[in-house]
C-alpha positions in Angstrom: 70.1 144.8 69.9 73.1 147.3 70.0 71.6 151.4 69.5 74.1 154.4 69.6 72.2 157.4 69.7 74.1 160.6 69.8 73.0 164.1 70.7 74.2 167.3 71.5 74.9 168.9 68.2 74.4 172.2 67.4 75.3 175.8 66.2 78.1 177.1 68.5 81.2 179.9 68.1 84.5 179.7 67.7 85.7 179.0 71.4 82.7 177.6 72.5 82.0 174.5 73.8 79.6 171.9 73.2 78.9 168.4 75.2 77.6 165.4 73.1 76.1 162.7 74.5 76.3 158.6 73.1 73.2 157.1 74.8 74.1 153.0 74.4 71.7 150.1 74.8 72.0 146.8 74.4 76.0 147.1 75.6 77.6 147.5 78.7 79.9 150.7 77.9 81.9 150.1 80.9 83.2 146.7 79.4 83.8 148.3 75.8 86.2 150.6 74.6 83.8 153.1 73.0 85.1 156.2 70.3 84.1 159.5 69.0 84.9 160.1 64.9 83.9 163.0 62.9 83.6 163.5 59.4 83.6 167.1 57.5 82.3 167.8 54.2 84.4 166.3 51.5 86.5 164.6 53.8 86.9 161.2 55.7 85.9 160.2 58.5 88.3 160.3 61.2 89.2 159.4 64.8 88.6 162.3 67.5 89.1 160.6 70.8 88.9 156.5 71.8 87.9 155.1 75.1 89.7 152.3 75.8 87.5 149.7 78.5 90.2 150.3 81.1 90.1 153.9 81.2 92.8 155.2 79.0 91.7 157.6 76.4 93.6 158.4 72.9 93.0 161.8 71.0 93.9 162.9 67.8 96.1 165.9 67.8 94.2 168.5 66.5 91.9 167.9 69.4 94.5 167.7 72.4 93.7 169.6 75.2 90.4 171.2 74.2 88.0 167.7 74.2 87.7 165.4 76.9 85.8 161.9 75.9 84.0 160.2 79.6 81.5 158.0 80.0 78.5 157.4 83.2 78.3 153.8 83.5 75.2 153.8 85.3 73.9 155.6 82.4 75.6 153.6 79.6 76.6 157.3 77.9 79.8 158.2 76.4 80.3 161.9 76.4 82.8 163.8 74.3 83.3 167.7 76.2 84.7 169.9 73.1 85.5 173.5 74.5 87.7 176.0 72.6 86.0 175.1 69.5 87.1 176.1 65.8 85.5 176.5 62.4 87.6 173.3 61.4 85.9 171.5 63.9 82.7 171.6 61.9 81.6 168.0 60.9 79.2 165.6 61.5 80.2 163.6 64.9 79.5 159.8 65.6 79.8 157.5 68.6 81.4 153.9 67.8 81.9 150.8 69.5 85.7 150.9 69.0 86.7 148.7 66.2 83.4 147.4 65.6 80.5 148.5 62.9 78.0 149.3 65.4 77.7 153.5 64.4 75.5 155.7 65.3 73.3 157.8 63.3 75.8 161.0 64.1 75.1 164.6 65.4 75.9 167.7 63.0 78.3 170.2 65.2 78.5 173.2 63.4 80.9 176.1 64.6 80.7 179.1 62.9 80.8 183.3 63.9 
């Protein structure tokens, strides 16, 4: 059975940073292109950075230089790093098995002074 759980959520302010963690079972991350998407209130959900299975990586722009999205095989995570923060990065974040349905419950990342 395929479970994304992610964590790592929280309160932060503007320029922080923040680490969220997808813990994966019943995959192999290393043979999946995994993704982070985020959705704010009122808004749709939306691609913040994709892990493709050979290692490239694909951000949106608003996100470009400030997350980095990784994953530790041996502990079938996917991580996505997000430092210099801003209040427009306020949304609920969720891991995803790239292209697939298989979602995880999400983790509320809050940035606010």
């Amino acid at each position: 059975q395929v479970q994304l759980v992610e964590s790592g959520g929280g309160l932060v302010q503007p320029g922080g940073s923040l680490r969220l963690s997808c813990a994966a079972s019943g995959i192999i991350v290393g043979f999946n292109s995994m993704a982070w998407y985020r959705q704010a209130p009122g808004k749709q959900r939306e691609l913040v950075a994709g892990l493709i299975s050979d290692g490239r990586t694909n951000y949106t722009d608003s996100v470009k230089g400030r997350f980095t999205i990784s994953r530790d095989n041996a502990k079938s995570t996917v991580y996505l790093q997000m430092n210099s923060l801003k209040l427009e990065d306020t949304a609920v974040y969720y891991c995803n098995i790239w292209g697939t349905g298989f979602w995880g419950r999400g983790t509320q990342v809050t940035v606010s002074s």
